[in-house]
N, C-alpha and C positions, 0 to 999 in steps of 0.2 A: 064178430070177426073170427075167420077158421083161421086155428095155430097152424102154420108150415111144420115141418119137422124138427127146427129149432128151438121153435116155442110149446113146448111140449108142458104138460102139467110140472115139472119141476121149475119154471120158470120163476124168479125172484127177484125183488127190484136191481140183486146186486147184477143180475147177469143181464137181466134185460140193460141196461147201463152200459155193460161190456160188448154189447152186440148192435146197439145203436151207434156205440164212439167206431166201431168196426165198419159198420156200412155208412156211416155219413165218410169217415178215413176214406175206405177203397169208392165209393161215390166221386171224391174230391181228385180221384187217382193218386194218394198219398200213401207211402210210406210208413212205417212205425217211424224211421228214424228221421223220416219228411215231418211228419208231423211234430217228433218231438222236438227240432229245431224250430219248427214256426211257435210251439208253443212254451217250450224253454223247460223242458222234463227228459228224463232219461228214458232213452226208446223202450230202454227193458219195465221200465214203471209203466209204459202206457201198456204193453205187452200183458203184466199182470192184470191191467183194468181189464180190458179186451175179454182175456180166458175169465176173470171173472175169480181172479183167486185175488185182489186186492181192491178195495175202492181208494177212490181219487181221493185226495185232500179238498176241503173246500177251496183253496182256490186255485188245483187243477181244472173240478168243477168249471169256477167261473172263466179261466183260459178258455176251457172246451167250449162254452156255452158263446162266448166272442168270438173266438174261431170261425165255428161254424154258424152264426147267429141264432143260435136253438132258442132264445127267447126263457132262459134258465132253464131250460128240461134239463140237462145235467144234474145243475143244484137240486131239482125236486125228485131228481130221482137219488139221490147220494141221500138227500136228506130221507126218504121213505127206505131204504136201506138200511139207514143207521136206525131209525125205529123197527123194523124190520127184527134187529139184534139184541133190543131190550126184549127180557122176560115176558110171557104174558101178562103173567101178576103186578106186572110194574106199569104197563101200557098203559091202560087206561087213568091210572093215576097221575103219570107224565104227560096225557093229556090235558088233565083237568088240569094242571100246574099252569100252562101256559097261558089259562083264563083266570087263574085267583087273581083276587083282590088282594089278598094277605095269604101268608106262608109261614107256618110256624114249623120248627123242625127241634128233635134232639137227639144226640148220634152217643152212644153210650163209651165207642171207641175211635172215632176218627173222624174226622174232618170232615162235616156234611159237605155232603156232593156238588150245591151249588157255589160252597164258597174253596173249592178245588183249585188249587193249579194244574197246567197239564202235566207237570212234573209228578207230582204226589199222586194223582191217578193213575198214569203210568206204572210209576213204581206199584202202587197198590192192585192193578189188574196181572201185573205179572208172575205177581206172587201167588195171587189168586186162582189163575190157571196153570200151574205148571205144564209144561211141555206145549202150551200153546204159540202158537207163531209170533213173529215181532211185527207183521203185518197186520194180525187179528187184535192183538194188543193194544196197537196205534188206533184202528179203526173206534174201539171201545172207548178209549179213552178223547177221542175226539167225538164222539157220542156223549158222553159226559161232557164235556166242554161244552158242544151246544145248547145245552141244557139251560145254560148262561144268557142266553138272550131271552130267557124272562126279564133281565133286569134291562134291556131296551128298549123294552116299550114304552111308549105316549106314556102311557099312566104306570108306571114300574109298582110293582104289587109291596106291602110292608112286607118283609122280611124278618123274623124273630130267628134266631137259631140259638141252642143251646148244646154244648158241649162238658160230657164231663174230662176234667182235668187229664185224664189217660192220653185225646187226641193229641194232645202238648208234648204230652210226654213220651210217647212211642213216636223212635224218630222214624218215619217212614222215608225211605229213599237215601239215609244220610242227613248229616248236618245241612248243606249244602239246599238239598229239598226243600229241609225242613226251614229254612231261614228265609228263602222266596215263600214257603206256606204261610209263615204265621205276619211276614211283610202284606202278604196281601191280603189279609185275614184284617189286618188294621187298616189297611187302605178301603176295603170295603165298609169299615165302622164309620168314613166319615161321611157315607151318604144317609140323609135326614131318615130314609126307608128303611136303617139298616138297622138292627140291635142284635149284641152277640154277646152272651152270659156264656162263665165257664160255672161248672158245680165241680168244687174242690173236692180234692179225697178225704178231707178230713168231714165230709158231711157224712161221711159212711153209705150205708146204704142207705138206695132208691129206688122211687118204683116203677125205674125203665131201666135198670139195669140188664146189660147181656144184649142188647136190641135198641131199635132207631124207630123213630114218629115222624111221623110227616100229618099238617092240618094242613088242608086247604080250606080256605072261606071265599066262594064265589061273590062274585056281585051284587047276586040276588040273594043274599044274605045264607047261600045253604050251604052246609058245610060237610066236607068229608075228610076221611084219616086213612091211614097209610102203617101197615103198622109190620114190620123187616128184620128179620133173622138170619142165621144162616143159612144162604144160596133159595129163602122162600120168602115169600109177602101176602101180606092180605089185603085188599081196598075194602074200606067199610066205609056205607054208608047209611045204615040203619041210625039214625037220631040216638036210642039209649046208647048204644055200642059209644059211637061218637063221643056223644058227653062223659062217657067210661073213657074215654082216651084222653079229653079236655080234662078233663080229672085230673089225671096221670102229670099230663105235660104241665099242670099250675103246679102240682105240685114238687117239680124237680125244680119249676122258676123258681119258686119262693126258698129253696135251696140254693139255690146258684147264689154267686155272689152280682151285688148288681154291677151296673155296668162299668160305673169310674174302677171298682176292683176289679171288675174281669178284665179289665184292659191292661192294669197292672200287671198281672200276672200274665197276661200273655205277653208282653213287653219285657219282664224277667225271661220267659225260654226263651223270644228272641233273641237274648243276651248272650244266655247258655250256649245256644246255637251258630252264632255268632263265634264267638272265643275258642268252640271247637271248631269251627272253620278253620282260625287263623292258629290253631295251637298244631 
């Protein structure tokens, strides 16, 4: 298919998006502000999608896609998009995510990414880009969000995560964040899939300190690791390498405190967090 002058090589799923919701719009002989009254958004929101400087929320998406009966091509384009804006180094990891069978993770300072609220995200990509947009922010952080429906699937993958005691303790976002964080931090512990170990400070050091792990264990029993630093990542999947990381991560578990104690203790900073709310 020959590109017009629109479609030019810088073409992206966010823009092709903005120029589909544009010619099915003016097709329909609608308006920005036609439209945004049929669909229940601010004309100037759909304006940003259009020009291609904001994506839709998912369920602008699914408005757009009833709308105009696109059969979800909105959603499949929002959602190629928001992959589109993860890292190379992280892609193909965040692929194979969505196929594990089990998910073992440990985050040395924060709150692994799929037991996130979108609040804690938020806050945390803000900080992370300074001087970036509140529109780019959002976009991110609801990227991280959908991350989450791993845990909807038919068969919802085991789940391991480990945290050392820091994620607790550095309030990200405020008290407030921080009380919706670790609230659903324990609402997730009560599904059969899930297990969540803290490794206390008083273990001293370990050896995934400064940095985050990620295993995946596919179906087919093979496994790969994920292994995340500052603004880099590496996917490994050479077998020694791997078992070098399985290594690593048994032995921050057998540190950690097990589960009846990590739930105490995250149930104390819920406390903490709590009383600084209401103080």
């Amino acid at each position: 298919m020959e590109l017009n002058n629109e479609d030019d090589d810088r073409a992206t799923p966010r823009t092709v998006l903005g120029r589909r919701l544009r010619r099915l719009r003016e097709a329909a002989s609608l308006s920005q502000r036609a439209l945004a009254d049929k669909v229940g958004y601010p004309h100037t929101y759909l304006s940003r999608v259009e020009r291609g400087e904001q994506l839709p929320s998912e369920a602008l998406a699914e408005a757009l896609d009833a709308h105009f009966a696109t059969d979800g091509l909105f959603v499949e384009l929002l959602s190629m998009a928001q992959d589109a804006s993860i890292p190379d180094y992280g892609r193909a990891v965040l692929d194979e995510e969505t196929k594990a069978a089990r998910i073992q993770v440990f985050e040395s300072s924060l709150i692994p990414g799929l037991l996130q609220t979108n609040a804690y995200a938020h806050a945390l990509i803000r900080k992370s880009l300074p001087g970036e947009c509140e529109e780019r922010v959002c976009e991110l952080a609801a990227t991280r969000m959908r991350r989450k429906r791993v845990f909807d699937r038919e068969e919802s993958p085991f789940y391991w995560a480990i945290m050392d005691e820091a994620a607790l303790k550095r309030p990200v976002g405020g008290a407030k964040c921080m009380t919706e964080q670790i609230d659903h931090i324990l609402t997730m512990t009560q599904s059969p899939h899930t297990s969540i170990q803290v490794l206390p400070f008083n273990q001293g050091e370990h050896p995934l300190l400064a940095g985050s792990l990620t295993l995946l264990t596919l179906r087919n029993g093979t496994a790969t690791g994920y292994a995340e630093s500052f603004a880099s990542g590496e996917s490994v999947e050479s077998p020694r390498r791997v078992l070098q990381l399985t290594q690593r991560f048994d032995i921050a578990r057998s540190m950690a405190l097990p589960e009846d104690g990590s739930l105490d203790l995250i149930r104390s900073y819920l406390r903490e967090y709590e009383d600084e709310e209401d103080s």
